[in-house]
N, C-alpha and C positions, 0 to 999 in steps of 0.2 A: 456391529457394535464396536464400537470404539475401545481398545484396549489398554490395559492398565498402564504400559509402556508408552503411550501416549494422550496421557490425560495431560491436561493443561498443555499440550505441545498446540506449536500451530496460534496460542494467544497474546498478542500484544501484554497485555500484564501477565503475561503467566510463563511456561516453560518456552516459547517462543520456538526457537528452530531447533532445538535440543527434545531427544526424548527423556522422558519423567522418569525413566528407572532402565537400567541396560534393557536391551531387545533381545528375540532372539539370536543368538546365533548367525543364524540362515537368512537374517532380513534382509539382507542385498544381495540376496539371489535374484538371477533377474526373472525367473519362475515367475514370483510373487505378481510381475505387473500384467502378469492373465487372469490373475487371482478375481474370482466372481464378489467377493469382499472388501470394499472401495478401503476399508481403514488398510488393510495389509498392501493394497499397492502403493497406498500412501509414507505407509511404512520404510516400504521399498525402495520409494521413490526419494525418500530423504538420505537416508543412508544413503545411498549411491549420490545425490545430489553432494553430500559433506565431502565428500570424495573428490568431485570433480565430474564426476560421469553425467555430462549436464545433455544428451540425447536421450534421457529417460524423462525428461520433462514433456515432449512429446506425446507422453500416455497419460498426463492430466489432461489435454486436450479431449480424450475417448472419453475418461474419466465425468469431466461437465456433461459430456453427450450422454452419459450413459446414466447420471446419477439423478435424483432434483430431492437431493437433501439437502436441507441447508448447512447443515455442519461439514459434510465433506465439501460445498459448493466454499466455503471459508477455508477451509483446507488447502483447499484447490489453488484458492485465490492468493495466498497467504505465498504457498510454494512459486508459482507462478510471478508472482511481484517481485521480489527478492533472489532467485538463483535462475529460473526462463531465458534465454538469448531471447533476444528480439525477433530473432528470424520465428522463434515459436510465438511469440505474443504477437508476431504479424497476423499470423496463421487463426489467433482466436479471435484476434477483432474483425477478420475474413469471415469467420463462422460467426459474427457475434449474432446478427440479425435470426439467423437461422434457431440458433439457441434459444431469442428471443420469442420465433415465430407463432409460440403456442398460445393461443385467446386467453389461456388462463395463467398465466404467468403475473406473478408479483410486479407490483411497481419497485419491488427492489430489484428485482435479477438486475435492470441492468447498472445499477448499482454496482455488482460485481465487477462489472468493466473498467468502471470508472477508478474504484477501488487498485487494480492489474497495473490498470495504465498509470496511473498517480503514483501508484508507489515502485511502481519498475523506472519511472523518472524518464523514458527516453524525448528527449529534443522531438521525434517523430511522430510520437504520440499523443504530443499537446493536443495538435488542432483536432482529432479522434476523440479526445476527454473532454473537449468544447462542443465537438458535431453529438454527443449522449448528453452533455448535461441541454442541450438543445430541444431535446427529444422525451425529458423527462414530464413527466404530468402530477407528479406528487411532491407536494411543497416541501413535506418531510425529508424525502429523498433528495428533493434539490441540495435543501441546507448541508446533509451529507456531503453533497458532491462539491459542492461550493468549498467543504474542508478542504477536498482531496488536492480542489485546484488551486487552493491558495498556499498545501503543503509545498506544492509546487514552484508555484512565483512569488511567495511573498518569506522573505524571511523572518517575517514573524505576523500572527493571524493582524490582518488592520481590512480593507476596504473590500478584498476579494473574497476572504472571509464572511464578512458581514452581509455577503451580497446583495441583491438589486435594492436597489433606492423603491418606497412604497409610496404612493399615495393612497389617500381614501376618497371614492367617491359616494358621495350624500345620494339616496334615493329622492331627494327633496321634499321631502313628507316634512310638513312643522314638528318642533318638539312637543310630547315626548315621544312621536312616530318615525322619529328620524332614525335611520341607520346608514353605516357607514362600511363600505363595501374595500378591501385592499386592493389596490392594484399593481401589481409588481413591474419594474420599469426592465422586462427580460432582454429586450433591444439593446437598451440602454447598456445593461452588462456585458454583454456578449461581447459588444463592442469594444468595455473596457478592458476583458478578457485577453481578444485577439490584439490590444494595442498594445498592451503590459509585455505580451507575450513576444510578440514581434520586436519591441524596444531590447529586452535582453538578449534574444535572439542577434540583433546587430550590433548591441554595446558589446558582447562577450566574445561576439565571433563566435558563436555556437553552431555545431555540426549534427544535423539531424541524427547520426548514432551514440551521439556523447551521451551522459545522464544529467540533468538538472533537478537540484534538488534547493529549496529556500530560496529561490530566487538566483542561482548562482550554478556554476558548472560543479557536478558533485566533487566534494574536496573531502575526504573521510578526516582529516584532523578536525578542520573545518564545524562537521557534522559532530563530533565528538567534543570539541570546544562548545557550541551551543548547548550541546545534552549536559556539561558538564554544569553550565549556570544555571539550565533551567532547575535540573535536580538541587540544586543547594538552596534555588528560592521556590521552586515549585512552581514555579509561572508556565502557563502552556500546559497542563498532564500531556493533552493529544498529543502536542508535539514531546513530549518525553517517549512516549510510547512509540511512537513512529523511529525518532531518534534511535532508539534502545534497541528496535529491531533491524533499521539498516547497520548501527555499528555490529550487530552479530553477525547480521547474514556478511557482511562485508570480512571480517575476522576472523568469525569463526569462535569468537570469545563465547564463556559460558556466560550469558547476565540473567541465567536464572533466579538471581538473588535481589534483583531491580525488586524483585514486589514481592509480598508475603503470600502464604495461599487464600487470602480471600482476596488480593488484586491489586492489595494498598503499595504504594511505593515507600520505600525503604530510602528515606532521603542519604543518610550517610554511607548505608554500604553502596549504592548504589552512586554516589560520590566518590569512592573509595576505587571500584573499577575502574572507571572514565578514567580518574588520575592518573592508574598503573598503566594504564596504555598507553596514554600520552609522554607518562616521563621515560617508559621503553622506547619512543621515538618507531613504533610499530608502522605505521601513520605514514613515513617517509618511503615506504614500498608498495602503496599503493596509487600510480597513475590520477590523477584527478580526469574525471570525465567518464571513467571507466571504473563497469561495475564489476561484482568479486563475489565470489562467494564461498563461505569458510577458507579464502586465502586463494581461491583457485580462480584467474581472471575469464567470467566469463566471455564464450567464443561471441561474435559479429562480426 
């Protein structure tokens, strides 16, 4: 059961990578990540992550194996996209199939991956987030994925977003027995996927362990500049909400105040942070390409 110290943690609008009221004590003991109690290793596991202690990410790994709740399997994914070395998010998308292997598994789990890989940004990972959205069978789940890849390449939702081009074919029955069938042009995209991809990949000089976010090598001013317009006109939420969690996991800033408790975004305060950071010039000591978490540059 998920405890009161981490209600709303872990959500895009909500407490994000921050817990919801001090913890115990003892929660970065590293005891806890044996703990038979997936919320307490998770607990564990963050506190020590704010820290820098970033080989306890390793035991989310166990954690997916062991778990198939969906809330911890968000948790999981949440932790893993934002403060994970690459060396461990190698190591899941190794086990991914495996994880997948069960006959009764959701058309979302692999969702999840898609989800890790998107939002941990690595250069490495693109072609991985195209070989699943490949693989996917539920149109619902694509359009998901479709977000994550376009969080990725495009600096603002437009073509990749919108994904594949449809046509409708006619069963050729007269009216009024006619119907008309969708047909998604998945060729068609993938292709656009891999060219988009490749293009920035050689305009940018991009290195498969760099991070790419919006189309660009991640830049945290950069990221913090966009979150700051969108917040003031609201254009994009997705994209606020993704923004709002890479500037924290990046920072380490508290933007618990981005949203109210029922999820709504707070356009002025949450205008009000962006600004303080920028006009600290914070922004200036963090590497572009290279990812960070609460301040501490993660290892590759």
């Amino acid at each position: 059961m998920r405890p009161s110290y981490l209600r709303h943690s872990f959500l895009e609008s909500g407490y994000g990578l921050h817990f919801a009221t001090p913890p115990p004590a003892d929660v970065a003991d590293l005891r806890h990540l044996g703990d038979q109690e997936p919320w307490r290793v998770l607990a564990c596991a963050l506190a020590n992550l704010q820290q820098g202690m970033f080989e306890v990410s390793g035991r989310l790994l166990g954690l997916m194996h062991e778990a198939r709740d969906a809330d911890v399997w968000n948790a999981c994914a949440t932790l893993l996209s934002y403060a994970a070395p690459y060396s461990v998010i190698r190591k899941l998308e190794a086990s991914a199939e495996k994880l997948l292997a069960p006959v009764e598994h959701s058309p979302y789990t692999r969702r999840y991956f898609c989800e890790i890989l998107a939002s941990s940004a690595g250069v490495w990972g693109v072609p991985h987030l195209i070989s699943h959205y490949r693989e996917l069978k539920d149109r619902k789940v694509e359009a998901e994925v479709e977000y994550y890849i376009s969080q990725v390449l495009e600096g603002d939702p437009g073509p990749i977003s919108r994904g594949p081009r449809v046509l409708w074919e006619s069963n050729g029955l007269p009216p009024p027995f006619e119907e008309s069938t969708p047909i998604f042009l998945t060729e068609e995209y993938l292709t656009q996927l891999e060219g988009t991809f490749q293009e920035l990949v050689s305009s940018q000089k991009l290195h498969e362990q760099e991070a790419i976010v919006e189309g660009e090598r991640l830049n945290i001013r950069a990221v913090a500049q966009r979150l700051l317009t969108r917040v003031r006109t609201g254009l994009h939420p997705d994209r606020i909400e993704a923004g709002r969690m890479l500037l924290e996991a990046t920072t380490g800033m508290d933007c618990r105040a981005f949203f109210d408790g029922s999820g709504r975004l707070q356009n002025l305060t949450a205008a009000a942070i962006v600004e303080e950071f920028l006009e600290r010039e914070d922004a200036d000591r963090y590497q572009s390409g290279v990812r960070y978490f609460f301040g501490h540059r993660i290892p590759d």
